[in-house]
C-alpha positions as CSV (number, residue, x, y, z in Angstrom):
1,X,72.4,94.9,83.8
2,X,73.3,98.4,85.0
3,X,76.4,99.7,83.5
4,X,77.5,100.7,87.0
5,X,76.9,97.0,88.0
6,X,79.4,95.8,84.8
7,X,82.2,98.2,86.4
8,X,81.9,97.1,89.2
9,X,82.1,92.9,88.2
10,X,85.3,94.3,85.9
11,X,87.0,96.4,89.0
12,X,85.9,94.7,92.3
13,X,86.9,96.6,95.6
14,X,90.0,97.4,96.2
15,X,91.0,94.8,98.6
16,X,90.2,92.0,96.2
17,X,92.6,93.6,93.4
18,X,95.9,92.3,93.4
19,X,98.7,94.4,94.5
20,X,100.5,94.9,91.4
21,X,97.0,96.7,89.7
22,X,97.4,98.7,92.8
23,X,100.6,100.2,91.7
24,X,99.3,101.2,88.5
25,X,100.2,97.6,86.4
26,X,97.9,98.4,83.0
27,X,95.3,95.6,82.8
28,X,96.4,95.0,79.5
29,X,99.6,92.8,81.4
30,X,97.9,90.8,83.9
31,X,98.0,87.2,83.3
């Protein structure tokens, strides 16, 4: 698998990410 292809899977489009990632939330405090 493409690298491209593994960003993608890890940061889908921007209308699947949830609103607090939006604003900037590090991914390191999702839960």
């Amino acid at each position: 698998m493409s690298t491209e292809s593994r960003l993608q899977n890890l940061f889908p489009t921007a209308a699947e990410i949830p609103e607090q990632y939006r604003l900037g939330a590090p991914i390191e405090q999702r839960e």
